[in-house]
C-alpha positions as CSV (number, residue, x, y, z in Angstrom):
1,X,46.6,37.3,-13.3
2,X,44.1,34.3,-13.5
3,X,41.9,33.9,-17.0
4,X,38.9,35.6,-15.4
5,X,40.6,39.2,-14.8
6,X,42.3,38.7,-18.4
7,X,38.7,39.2,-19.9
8,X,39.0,35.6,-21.0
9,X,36.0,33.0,-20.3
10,X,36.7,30.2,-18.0
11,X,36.8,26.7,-19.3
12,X,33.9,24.7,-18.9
13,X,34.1,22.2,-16.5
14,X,33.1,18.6,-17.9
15,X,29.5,18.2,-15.7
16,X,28.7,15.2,-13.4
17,X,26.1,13.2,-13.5
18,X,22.9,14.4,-12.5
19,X,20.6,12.8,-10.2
20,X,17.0,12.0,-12.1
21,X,15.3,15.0,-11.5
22,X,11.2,15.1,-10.0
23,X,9.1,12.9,-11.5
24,X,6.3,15.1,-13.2
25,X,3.0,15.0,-12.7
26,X,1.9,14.3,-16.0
27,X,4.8,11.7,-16.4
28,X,3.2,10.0,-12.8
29,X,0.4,7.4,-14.2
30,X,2.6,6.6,-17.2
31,X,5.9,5.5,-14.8
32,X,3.6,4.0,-12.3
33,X,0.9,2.2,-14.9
34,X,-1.9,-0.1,-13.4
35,X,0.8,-0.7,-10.3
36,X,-0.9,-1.2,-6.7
37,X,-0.6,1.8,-4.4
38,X,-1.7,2.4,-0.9
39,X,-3.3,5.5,0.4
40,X,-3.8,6.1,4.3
41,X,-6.6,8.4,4.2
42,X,-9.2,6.2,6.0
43,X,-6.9,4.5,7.8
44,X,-8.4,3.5,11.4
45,X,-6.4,3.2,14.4
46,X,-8.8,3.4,17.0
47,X,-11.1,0.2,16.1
48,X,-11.4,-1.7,19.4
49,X,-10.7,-5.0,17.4
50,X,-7.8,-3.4,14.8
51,X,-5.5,-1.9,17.1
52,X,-1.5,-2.2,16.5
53,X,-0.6,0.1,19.6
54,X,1.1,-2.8,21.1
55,X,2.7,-4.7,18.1
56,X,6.3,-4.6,18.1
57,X,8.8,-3.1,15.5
58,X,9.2,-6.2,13.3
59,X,5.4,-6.1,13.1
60,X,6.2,-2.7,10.8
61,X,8.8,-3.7,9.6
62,X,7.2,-7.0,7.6
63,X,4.1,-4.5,6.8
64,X,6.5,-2.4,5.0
65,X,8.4,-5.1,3.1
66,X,5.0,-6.4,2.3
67,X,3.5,-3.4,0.9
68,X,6.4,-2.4,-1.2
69,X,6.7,-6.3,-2.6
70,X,2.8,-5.7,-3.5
71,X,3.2,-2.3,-4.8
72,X,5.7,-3.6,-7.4
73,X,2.6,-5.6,-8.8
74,X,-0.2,-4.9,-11.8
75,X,-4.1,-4.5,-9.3
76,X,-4.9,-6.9,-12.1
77,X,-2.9,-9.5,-11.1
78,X,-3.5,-8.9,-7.9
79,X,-7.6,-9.2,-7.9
80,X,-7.8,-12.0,-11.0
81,X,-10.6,-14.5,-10.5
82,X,-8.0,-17.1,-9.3
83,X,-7.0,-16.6,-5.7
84,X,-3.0,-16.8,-5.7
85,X,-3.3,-18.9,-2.2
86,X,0.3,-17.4,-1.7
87,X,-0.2,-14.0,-2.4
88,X,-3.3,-14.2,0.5
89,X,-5.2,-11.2,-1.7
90,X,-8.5,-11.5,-2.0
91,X,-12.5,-10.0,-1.5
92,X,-13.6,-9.4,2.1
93,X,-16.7,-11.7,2.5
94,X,-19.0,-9.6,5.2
95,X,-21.8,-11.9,4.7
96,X,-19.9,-15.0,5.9
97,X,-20.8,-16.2,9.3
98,X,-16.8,-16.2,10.1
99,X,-16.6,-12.2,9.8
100,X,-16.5,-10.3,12.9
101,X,-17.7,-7.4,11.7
102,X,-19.7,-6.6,8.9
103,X,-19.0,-3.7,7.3
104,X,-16.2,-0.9,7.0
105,X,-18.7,2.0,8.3
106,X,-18.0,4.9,6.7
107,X,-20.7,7.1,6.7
108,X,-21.8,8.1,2.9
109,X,-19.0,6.1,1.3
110,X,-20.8,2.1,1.9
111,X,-20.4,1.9,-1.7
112,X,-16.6,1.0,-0.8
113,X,-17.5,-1.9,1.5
114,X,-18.4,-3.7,-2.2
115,X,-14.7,-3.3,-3.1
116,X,-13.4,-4.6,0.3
117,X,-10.1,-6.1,0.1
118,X,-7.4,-8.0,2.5
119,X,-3.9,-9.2,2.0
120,X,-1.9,-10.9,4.5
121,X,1.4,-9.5,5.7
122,X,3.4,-12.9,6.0
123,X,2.2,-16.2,5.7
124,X,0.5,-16.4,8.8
125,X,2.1,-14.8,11.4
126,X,1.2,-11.0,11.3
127,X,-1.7,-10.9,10.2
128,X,-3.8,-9.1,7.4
129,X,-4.3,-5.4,6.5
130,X,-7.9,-4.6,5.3
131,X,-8.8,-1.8,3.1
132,X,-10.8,-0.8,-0.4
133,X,-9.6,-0.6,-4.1
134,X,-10.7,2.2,-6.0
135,X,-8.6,2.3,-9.8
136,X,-5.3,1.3,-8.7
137,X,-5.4,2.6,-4.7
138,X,-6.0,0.1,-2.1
139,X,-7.4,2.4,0.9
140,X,-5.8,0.8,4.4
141,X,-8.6,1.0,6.3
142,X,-7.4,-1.1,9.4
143,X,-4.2,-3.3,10.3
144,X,-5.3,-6.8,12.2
145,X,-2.3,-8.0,13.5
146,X,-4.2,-10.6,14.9
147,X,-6.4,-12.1,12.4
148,X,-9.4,-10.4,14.7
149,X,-11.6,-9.4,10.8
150,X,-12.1,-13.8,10.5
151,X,-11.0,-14.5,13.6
152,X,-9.5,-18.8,14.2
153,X,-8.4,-18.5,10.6
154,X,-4.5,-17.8,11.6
């Protein structure tokens, strides 16, 4: 008769490992500090000039790598008065003559033109992702695979 049908407890099994459990809520801004993240809320994939429809995988593919490389970074790095040239993050300029278009156009939220931001995807050949900063979220607002935002500036 085994242990169990004697009346007597089992032995306790030695336990594995557990897998970290959910990060809490609470615990979120405290793991995560003043990292970048990106948000896709506004994200606009019907501009005439930001379109990606056509861009093949490896397109997504660096975008990804790109945005988790960023993501790994403090915004204040990121946005410090001294443009890292290879970093390629920096203020959208809609005044400059180079711009193609001049403003994000979100109806009731022009406020978030002001904190217009760009990064580049690789050096040079894939182009930049646009968006807004608000705290510690950069908003994609479009992906310009083709440098269309300051167009000849591949």
């Amino acid at each position: 008769m085994n242990e169990v049908a004697r009346g007597k407890p089992r032995r306790k099994l030695r336990a594995e490992p557990s897998a970290p459990g959910p990060i809490k809520r609470d615990a979120a801004p405290d793991i995560l500090g003043p990292l970048l993240r990106f948000s896709f809320k506004f994200l606009d994939l019907n501009h005439e000039f930001f379109r990606c429809k056509d861009c093949e995988p490896l397109y997504f593919q660096r975008l990804l790598d790109r945005m988790k490389d960023l993501s790994g970074m403090p915004v204040a790095e990121l946005t410090n008065a001294r443009p890292n040239a290879a970093l390629r993050f920096h203020k959208i300029d809609w005044e400059s003559d180079r711009v193609s278009v001049k403003t994000f156009g979100i109806r009731g939220w022009e406020e978030y033109d002001q904190e217009a931001w760009q990064c580049s995807v690789s050096a040079n050949e894939h182009g930049r992702v646009h968006g807004f900063l608000v705290d510690n979220v950069f908003y994609v607002f479009w992906l310009d695979p083709e440098h269309r935002l300051y167009p000849g500036t591949k």
